[in-house]
N, C-alpha and C positions, 0 to 999 in steps of 0.2 A: 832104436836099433841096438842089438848087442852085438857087441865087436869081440873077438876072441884076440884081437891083434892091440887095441887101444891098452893102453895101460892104469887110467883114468878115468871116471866118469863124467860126461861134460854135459852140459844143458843151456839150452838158449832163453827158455824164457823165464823171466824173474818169476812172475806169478805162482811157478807151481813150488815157487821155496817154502820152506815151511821155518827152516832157519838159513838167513844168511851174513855172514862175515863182508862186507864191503871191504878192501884198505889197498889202498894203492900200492904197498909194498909186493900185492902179488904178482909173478914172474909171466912169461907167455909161456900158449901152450904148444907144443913142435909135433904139426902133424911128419905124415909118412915124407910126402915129398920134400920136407924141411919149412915147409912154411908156416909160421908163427902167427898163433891169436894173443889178442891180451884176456887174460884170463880175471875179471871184476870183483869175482868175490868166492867165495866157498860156503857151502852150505848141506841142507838135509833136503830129501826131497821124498814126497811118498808120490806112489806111483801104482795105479790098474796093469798087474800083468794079464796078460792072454788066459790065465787059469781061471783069471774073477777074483784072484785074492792083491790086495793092497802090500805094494811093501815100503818100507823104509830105505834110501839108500842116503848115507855118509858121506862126508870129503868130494862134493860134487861139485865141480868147476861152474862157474858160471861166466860162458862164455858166450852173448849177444851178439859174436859174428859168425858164429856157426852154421852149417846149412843146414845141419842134421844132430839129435841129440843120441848119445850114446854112451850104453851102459859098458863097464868092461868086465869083462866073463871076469877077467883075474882079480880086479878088485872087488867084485860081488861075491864070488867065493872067499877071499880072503876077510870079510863080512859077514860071512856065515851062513851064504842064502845057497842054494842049488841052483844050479843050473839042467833041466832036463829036456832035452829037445829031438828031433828028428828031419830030418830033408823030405 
């Protein structure tokens, strides 16, 4: 899902890392209604968008209690990728 409100990219499942950072030093992550996941590790993830083309995305949380994984419009942009979309 892309979120245009998330501030961060988060991801549930290890497999699709390509690199990831384990270390227990990482902090939780505070959704909207204040409620906090533990956030496991940080990594790289490539990813099939809608277009057919593969991307790269950076600094992605890896957080295994998630229900849903999501990309955040602000930090993909800030990443260098577009965003182009329609209702």
């Amino acid at each position: 899902m892309i979120d245009s409100v998330a501030s961060k990219h988060i991801h549930r499942d290890r497999e699709i890392f390509n690199t990831l950072k384990i270390d227990e030093e990482f902090v939780h992550f505070k959704l909207r209604n204040d409620e906090k996941m533990k956030v496991e590790g940080i990594g790289s993830v490539r990813m099939k968008l809608h277009d057919g083309v593969i991307r790269t995305f950076s600094n992605v949380r890896f957080v295994p209690s998630t229900v849903v994984n999501m990309i955040s419009m602000g930090e993909m942009t800030s990443q260098g990728h577009k965003y182009v979309g329609s209702k």
